[in-house]
C-alpha positions in Angstrom: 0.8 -7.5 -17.7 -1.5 -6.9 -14.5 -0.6 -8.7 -11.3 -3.4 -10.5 -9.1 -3.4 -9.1 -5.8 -3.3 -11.9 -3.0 -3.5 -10.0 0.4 -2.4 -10.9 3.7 -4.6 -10.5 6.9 -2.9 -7.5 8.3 -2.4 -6.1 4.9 -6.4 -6.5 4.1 -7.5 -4.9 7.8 -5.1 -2.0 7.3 -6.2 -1.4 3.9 -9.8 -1.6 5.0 -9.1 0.8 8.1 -7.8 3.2 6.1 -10.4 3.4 3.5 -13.2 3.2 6.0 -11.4 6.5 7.9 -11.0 8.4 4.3 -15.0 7.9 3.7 -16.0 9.2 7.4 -13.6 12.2 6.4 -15.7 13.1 3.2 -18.3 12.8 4.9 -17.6 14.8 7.2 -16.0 17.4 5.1 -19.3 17.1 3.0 -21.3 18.0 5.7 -19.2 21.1 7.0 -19.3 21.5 3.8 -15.6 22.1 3.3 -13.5 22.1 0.0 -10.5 21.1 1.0 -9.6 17.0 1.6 -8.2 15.9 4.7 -5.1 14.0 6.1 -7.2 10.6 5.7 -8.4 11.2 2.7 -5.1 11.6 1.1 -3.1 9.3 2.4 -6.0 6.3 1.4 -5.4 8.2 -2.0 -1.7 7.5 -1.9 -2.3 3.9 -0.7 -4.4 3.2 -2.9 -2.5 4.5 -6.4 0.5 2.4 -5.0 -0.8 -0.5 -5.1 -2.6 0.1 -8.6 0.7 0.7 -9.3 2.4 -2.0 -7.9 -0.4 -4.3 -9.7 0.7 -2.8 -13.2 4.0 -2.7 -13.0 5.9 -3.1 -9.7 9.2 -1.5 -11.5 7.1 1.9 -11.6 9.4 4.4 -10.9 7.8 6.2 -8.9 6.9 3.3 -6.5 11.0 3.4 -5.5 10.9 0.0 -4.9 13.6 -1.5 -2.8 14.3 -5.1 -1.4 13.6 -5.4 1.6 16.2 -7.8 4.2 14.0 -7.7 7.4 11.2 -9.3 6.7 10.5 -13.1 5.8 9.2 -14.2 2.8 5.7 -15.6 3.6 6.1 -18.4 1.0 9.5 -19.2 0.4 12.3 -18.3 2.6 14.8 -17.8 -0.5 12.8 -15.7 -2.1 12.9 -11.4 -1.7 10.5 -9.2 -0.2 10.6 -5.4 -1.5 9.3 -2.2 0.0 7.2 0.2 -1.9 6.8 3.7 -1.4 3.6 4.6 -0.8 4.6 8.5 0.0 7.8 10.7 -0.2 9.4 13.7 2.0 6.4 13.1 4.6 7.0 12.2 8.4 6.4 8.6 8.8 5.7 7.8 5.0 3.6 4.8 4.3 5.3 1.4 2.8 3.8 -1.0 1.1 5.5 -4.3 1.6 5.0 -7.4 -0.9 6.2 -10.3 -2.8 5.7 -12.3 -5.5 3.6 -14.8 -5.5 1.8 -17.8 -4.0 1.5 -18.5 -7.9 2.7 -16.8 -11.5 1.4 -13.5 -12.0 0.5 -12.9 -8.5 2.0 -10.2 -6.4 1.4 -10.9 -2.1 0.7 -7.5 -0.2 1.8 -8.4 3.3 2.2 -5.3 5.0 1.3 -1.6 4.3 2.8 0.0 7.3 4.1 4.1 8.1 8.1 4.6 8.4 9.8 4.3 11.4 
């Protein structure tokens, strides 16, 4: 079963940030004509397979998805909010932080932030 993504604010203009840097980057590696992608381009590569991911199946394996304690739950204070991992072994990974919910079958992306 697919999830509906509902975004936050800060999740949506992060998102967006991100994919609007990885397009300047192929463009510009298109012009210089250079094989190779770069550092944006990847990691908007990473986001984004994470969070198709996270739509299919949240309990993906290799999402290592963990509850996470810190962080409210934008709807329901009783309810959990987990961390995705977004990338692995790299310096200041990217998370993905969500829930589920407002409604059944929706998953909330609140947060996609690097690692401390």
């Amino acid at each position: 079963m697919a999830f509906k993504l509902v975004w936050t604010p800060a999740a949506q203009d992060t998102y967006e940030m991100l994919s609007s840097s990885a397009k300047a980057a192929s463009w510009a590696r298109k012009e210089s004509k250079k094989k190779k992608s770069s550092k944006a381009e990847r990691l908007f590569k990473q986001i984004n397979k994470c969070i198709q991911l996270l739509q299919q199946n949240p309990r993906h394996p290799s999402l290592q998805t963990d509850e996470f304690a810190s962080m409210p739950n934008p709807y329901a204070k009783d309810q959990k909010v987990f961390v995705a991992c977004a990338q692995q072994k790299t310096p200041g990974a990217y998370r993905v932080f969500w829930c589920y919910g407002p409604g059944k079958g929706q998953i909330t992306i609140i947060a996609i932030t690097p690692h401390p």
